[in-house]
LOKE-586290 format. One record per residue (C-alpha): residue number from 1; chain; x, y, z. Coordinates in steps of 0.2 Angstrom, whole numbers, plus 2048, in hexadecimal, padded with zeros to 3 digits. Layout:
BEGIN
node num=NUM	chaine=A	east=X	north=Y	up=Z
...
END
This chain:
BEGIN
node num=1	chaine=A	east=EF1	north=5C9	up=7E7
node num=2	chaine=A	east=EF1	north=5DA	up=7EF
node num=3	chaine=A	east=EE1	north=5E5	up=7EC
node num=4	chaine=A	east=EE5	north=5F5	up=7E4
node num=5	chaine=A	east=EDB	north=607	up=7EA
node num=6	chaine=A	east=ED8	north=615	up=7E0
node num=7	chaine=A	east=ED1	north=625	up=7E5
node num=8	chaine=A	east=EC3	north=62B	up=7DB
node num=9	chaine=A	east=EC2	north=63C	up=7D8
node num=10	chaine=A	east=EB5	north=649	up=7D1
node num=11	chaine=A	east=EB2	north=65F	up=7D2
node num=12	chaine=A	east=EAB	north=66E	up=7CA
node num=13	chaine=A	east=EBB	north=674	up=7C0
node num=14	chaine=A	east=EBC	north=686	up=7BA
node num=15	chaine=A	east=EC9	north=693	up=7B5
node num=16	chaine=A	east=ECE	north=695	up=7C6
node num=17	chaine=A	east=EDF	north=68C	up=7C5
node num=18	chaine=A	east=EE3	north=691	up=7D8
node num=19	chaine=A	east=ED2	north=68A	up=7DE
node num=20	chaine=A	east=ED4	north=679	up=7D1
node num=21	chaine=A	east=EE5	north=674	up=7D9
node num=22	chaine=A	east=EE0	north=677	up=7EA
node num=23	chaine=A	east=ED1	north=66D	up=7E6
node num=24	chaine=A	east=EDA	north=65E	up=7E2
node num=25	chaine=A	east=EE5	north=661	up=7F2
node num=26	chaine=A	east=ED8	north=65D	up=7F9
node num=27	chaine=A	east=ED2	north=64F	up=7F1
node num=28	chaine=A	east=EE3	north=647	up=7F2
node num=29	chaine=A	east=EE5	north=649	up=807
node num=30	chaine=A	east=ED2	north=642	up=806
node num=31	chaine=A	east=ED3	north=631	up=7FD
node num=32	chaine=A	east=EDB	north=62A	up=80C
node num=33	chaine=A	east=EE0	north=616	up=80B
node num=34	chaine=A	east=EE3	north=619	up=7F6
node num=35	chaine=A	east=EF1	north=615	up=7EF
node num=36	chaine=A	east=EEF	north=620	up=7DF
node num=37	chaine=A	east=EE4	north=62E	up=7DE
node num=38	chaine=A	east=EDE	north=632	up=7CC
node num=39	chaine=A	east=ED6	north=646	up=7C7
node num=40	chaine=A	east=ECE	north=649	up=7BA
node num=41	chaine=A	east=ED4	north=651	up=7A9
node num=42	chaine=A	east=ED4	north=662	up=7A9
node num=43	chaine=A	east=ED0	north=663	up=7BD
node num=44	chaine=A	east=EDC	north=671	up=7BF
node num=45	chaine=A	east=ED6	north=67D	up=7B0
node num=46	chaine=A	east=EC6	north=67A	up=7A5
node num=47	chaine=A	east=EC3	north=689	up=79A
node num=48	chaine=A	east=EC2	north=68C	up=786
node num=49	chaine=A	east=ED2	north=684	up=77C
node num=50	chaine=A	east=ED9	north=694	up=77C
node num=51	chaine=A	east=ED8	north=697	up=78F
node num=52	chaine=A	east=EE0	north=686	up=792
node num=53	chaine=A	east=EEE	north=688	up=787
node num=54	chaine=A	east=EF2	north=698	up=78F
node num=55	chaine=A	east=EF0	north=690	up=7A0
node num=56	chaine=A	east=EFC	north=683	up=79A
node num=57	chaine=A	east=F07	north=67C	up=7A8
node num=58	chaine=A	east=F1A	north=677	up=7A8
node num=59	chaine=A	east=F1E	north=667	up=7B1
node num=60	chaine=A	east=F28	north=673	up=7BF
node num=61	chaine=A	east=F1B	north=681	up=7C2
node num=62	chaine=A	east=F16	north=680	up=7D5
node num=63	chaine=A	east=F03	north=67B	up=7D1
node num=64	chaine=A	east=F0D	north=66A	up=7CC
node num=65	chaine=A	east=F17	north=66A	up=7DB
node num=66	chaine=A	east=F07	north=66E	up=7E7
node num=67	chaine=A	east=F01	north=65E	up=7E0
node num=68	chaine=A	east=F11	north=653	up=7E1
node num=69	chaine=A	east=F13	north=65A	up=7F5
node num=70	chaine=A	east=F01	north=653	up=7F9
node num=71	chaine=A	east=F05	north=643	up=7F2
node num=72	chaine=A	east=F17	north=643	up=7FB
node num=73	chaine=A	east=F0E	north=647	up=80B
node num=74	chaine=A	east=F00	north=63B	up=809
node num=75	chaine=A	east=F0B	north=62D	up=802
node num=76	chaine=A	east=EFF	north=62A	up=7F4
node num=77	chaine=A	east=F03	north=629	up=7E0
node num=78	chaine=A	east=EFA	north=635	up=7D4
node num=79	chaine=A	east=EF4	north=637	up=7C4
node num=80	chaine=A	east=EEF	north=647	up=7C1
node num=81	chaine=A	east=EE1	north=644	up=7B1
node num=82	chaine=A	east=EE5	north=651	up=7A4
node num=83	chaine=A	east=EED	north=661	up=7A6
node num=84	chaine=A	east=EF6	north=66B	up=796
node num=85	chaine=A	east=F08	north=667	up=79A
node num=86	chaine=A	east=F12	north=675	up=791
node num=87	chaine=A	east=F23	north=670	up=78A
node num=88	chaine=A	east=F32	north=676	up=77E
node num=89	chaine=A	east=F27	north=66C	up=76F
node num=90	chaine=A	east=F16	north=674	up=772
node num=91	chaine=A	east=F07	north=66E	up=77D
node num=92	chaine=A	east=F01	north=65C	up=783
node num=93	chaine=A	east=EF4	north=655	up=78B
node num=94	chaine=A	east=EFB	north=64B	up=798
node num=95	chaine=A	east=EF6	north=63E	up=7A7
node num=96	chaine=A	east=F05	north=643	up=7B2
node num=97	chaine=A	east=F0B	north=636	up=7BE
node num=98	chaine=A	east=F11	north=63B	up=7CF
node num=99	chaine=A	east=F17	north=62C	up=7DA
node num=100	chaine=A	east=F13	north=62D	up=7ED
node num=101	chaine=A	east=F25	north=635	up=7F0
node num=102	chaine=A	east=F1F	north=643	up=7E7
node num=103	chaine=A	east=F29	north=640	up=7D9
node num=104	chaine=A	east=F25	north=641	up=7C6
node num=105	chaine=A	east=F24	north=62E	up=7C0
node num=106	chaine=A	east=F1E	north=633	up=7AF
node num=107	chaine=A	east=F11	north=636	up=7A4
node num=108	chaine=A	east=F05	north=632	up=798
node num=109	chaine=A	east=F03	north=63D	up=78B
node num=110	chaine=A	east=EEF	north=63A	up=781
node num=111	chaine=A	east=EF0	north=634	up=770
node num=112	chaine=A	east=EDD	north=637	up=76B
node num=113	chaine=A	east=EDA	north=64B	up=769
node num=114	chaine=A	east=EC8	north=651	up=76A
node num=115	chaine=A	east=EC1	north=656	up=75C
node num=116	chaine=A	east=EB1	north=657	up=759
node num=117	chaine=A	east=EA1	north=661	up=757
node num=118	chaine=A	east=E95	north=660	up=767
node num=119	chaine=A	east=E83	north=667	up=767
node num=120	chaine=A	east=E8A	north=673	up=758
node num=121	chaine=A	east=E9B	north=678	up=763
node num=122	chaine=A	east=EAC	north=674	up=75B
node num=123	chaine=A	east=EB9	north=66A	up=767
node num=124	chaine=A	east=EC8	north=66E	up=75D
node num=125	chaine=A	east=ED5	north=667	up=76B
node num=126	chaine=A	east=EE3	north=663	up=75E
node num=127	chaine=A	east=EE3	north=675	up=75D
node num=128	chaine=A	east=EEA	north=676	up=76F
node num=129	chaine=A	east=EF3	north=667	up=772
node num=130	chaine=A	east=EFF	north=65B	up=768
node num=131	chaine=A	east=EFA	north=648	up=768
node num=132	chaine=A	east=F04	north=63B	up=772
node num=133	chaine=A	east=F0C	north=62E	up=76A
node num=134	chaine=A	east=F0D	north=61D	up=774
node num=135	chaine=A	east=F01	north=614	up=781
node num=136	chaine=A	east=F08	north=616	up=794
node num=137	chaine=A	east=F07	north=608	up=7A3
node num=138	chaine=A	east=F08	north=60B	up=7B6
node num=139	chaine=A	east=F0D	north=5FC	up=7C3
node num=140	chaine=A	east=F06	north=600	up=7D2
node num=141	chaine=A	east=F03	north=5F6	up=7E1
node num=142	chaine=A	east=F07	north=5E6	up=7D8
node num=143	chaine=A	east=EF9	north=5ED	up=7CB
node num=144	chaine=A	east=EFD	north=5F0	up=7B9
node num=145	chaine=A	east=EF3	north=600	up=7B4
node num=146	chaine=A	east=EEE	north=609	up=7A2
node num=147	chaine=A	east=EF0	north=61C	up=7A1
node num=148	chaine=A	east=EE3	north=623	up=795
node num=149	chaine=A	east=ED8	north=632	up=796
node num=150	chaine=A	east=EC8	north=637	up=791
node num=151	chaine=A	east=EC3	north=638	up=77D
node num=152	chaine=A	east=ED2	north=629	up=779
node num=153	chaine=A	east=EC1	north=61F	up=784
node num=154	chaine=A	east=EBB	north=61D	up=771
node num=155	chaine=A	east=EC7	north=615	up=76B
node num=156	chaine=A	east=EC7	north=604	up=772
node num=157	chaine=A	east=ED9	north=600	up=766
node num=158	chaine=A	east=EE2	north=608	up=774
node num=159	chaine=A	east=EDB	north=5FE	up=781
node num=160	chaine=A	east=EDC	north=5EE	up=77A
node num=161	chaine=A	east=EF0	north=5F2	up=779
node num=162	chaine=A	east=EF1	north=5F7	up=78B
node num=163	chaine=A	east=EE7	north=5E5	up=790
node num=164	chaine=A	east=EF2	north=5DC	up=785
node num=165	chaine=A	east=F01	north=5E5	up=78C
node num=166	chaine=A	east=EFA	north=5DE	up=79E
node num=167	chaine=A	east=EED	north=5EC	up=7A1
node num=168	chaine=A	east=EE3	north=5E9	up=7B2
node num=169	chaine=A	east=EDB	north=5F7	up=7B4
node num=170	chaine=A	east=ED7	north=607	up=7AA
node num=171	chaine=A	east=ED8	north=61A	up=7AE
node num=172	chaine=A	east=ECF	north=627	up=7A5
node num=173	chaine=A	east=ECE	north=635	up=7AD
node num=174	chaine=A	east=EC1	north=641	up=7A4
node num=175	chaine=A	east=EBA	north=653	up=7A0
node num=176	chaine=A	east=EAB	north=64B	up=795
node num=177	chaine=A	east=E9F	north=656	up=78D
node num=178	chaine=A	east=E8D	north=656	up=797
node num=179	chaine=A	east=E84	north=653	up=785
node num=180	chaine=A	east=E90	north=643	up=783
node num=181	chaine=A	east=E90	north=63D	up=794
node num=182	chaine=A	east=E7E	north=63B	up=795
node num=183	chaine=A	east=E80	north=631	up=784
node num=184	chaine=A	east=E8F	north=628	up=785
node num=185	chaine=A	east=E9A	north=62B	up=795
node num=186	chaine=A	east=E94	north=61A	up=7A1
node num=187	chaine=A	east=E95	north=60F	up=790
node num=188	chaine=A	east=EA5	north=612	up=78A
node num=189	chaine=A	east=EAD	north=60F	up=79B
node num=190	chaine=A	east=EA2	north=5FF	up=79C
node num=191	chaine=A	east=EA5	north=5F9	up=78C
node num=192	chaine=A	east=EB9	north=5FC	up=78C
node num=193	chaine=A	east=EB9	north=5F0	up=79D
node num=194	chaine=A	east=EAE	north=5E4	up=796
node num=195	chaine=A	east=EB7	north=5E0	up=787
node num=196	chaine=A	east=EC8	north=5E1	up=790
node num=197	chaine=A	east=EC0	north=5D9	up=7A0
node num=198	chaine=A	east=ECA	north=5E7	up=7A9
node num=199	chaine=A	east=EC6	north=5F5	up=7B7
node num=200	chaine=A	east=EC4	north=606	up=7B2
node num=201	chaine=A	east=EC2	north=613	up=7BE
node num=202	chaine=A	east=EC0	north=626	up=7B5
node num=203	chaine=A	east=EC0	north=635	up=7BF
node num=204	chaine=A	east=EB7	north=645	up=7B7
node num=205	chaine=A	east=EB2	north=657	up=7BA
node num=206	chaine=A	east=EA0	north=65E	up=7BA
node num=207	chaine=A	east=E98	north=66B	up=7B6
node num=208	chaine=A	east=E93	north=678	up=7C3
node num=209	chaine=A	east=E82	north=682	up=7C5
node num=210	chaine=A	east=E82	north=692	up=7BF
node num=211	chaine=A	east=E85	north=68D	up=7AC
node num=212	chaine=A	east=E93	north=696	up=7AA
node num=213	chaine=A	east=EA2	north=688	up=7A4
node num=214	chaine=A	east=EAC	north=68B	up=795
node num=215	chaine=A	east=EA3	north=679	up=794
node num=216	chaine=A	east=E97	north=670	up=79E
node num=217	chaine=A	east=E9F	north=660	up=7A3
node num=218	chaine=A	east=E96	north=64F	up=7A9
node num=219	chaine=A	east=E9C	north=64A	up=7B9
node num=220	chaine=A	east=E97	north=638	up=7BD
node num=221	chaine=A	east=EAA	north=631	up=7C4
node num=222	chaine=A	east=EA9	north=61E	up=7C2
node num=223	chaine=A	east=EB1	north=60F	up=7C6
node num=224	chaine=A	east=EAC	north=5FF	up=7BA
node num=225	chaine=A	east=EAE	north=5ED	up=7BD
node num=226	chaine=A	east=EB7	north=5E2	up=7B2
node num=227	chaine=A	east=EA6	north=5DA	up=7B1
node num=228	chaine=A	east=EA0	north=5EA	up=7AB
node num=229	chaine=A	east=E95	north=5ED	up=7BD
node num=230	chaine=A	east=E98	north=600	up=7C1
node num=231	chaine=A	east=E9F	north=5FF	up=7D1
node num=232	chaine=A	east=E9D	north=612	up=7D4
node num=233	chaine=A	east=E97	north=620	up=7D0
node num=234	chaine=A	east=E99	north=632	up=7D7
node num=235	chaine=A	east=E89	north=63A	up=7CD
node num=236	chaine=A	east=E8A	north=64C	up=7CA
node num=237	chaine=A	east=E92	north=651	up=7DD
node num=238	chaine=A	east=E9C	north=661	up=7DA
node num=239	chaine=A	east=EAC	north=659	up=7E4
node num=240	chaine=A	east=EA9	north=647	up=7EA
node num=241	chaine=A	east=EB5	north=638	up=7EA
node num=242	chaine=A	east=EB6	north=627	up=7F0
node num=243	chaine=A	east=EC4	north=61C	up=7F3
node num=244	chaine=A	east=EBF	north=609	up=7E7
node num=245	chaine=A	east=EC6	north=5FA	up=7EC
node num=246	chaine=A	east=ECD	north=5F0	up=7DA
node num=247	chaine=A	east=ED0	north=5DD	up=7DC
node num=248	chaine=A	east=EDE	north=5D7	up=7CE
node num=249	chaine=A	east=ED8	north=5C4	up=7D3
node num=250	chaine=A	east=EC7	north=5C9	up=7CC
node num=251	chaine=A	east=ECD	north=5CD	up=7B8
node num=252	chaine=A	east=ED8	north=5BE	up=7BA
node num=253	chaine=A	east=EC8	north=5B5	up=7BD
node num=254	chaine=A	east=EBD	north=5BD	up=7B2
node num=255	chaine=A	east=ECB	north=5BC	up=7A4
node num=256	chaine=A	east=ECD	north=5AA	up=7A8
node num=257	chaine=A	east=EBB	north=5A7	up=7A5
node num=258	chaine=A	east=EB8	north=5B2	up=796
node num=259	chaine=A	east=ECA	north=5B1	up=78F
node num=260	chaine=A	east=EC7	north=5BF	up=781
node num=261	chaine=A	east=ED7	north=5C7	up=783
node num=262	chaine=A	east=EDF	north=5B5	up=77E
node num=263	chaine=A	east=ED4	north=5B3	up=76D
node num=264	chaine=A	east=ED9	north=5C3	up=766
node num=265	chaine=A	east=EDF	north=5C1	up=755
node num=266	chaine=A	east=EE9	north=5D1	up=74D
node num=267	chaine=A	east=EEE	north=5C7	up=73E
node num=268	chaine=A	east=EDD	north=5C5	up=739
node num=269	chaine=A	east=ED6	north=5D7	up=73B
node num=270	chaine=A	east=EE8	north=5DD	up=730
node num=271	chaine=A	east=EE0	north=5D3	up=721
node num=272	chaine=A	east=ED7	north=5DE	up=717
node num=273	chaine=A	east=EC4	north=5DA	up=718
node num=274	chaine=A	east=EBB	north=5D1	up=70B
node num=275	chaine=A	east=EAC	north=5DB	up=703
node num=276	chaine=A	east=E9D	north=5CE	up=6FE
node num=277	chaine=A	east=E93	north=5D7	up=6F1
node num=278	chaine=A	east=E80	north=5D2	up=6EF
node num=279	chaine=A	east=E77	north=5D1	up=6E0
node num=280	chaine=A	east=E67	north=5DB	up=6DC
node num=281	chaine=A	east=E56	north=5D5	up=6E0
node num=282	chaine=A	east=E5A	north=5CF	up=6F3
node num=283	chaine=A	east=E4E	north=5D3	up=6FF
node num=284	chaine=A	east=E43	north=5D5	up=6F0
END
């Protein structure tokens, strides 16, 4: 069973669209050996909601196509993580997928919008963006691969569909906040390959030094066993990547072993629960 590699990717993303694309240039002609590269979410613009939406891209703007020659010259497929993809309907979110041609495969457009209210910051992203609407597979290299992006990493409903649909690995490419990074960020990716005994690898921006991000961001690439073992972690490096081997024949063992994945039981969890009520004087 072929190995698949993935390129692992992590920068400092600012306002500078110029300086973002070139940046992950870079990155791609770098992760030589890979056969996809993944960026980060917002790796080519990180500003306020506003700035974003106004930097919004078209599918045909030449920042796209800077991306789609560097993965035609290197022969390697991208994901490019997040970028606000502007369209005749309004704005997405959107992993974009870019085969090693240099074509446009597709794409996967997030379906969990962030908001929320960080260290007394409002996150009002479905004030930018529109929501996506259906879960997206990649088949690369003999792999089968789930296309998410950061915040949907809380909502493990959408990556037990993509394992049940033949999920071996995960993406979730990432612009996490630093406050829920430090919290949350490793235990979320461990626990959504542990409970699907599945690879994730999740590329991510950082914040830089002098403070002065629309938000600071928490870095920390990482690739995840299906065992749950982080098998990488690029730290808080202001551009690093690293090329991870994935083994398929390891989740087919793991999930041999520990068949969760075959004990799942959607039938059950339809049913509406049943609500024992206790009567007074109990613990009493």
């Amino acid at each position: 069973m072929p190995s698949l590699k993935v390129g692992l990717t992590q920068w400092h993303a600012t306002r500078d669209l110029a300086a973002n694309v070139a940046r992950a240039v870079e990155m791609i002609h770098a992760c030589e050996g890979a056969d996809l590269v993944l960026l980060p979410e917002n790796g080519l613009m990180l500003g306020t909601n506003a700035e974003m939406r106004a930097a919004a891209l078209t599918v045909d703007a030449p920042e796209i196509g800077a991306l789609r020659r560097a993965a035609r010259d290197t022969g390697r497929a991208v994901v490019l993580g997040g970028f606000k993809r502007r369209h005749s309907g309004g704005v997405h979110n959107t992993a974009l997928v870019i085969d090693g041609h240099g074509e446009i495969a597709g794409g996967y457009d997030k379906i969990h919008l962030f908001d929320a209210v960080v260290d007394g910051r409002s996150f009002e992203a479905s004030g930018v963006e529109l929501a996506g609407e259906r879960p997206v597979l990649l088949s690369v290299a003999g792999v089968t691969v789930g296309v998410t992006i950061c915040y949907d990493v809380r909502f493990p409903e959408l990556y037990r569909a993509l394992a049940l649909a033949g999920a071996e690995v995960f993406l979730v490419p990432a612009a996490f906040t630093q406050r829920t990074g430090e919290a949350h960020w490793e235990l979320l990716l461990r626990a959504r390959a542990v409970e699907n005994t599945a690879y994730v690898v999740a590329s991510a921006t950082v914040r830089g030094a002098q403070g002065d991000d629309a938000f600071p961001t928490y870095g920390h690439a990482l690739a995840v066993g299906p065992w749950g073992e982080v098998l990488t972690d690029l730290g808080e490096a202001p551009a690093a990547y690293q090329v991870v081997e994935l083994d398929p024949a390891e989740v087919t063992r793991r999930r041999e072993a520990l068949p969760v994945l075959r004990g799942v039981r959607p039938a059950a969890y339809r049913v509406p629960a049943e609500i024992i009520e206790l009567g007074g004087g109990v613990g009493g």
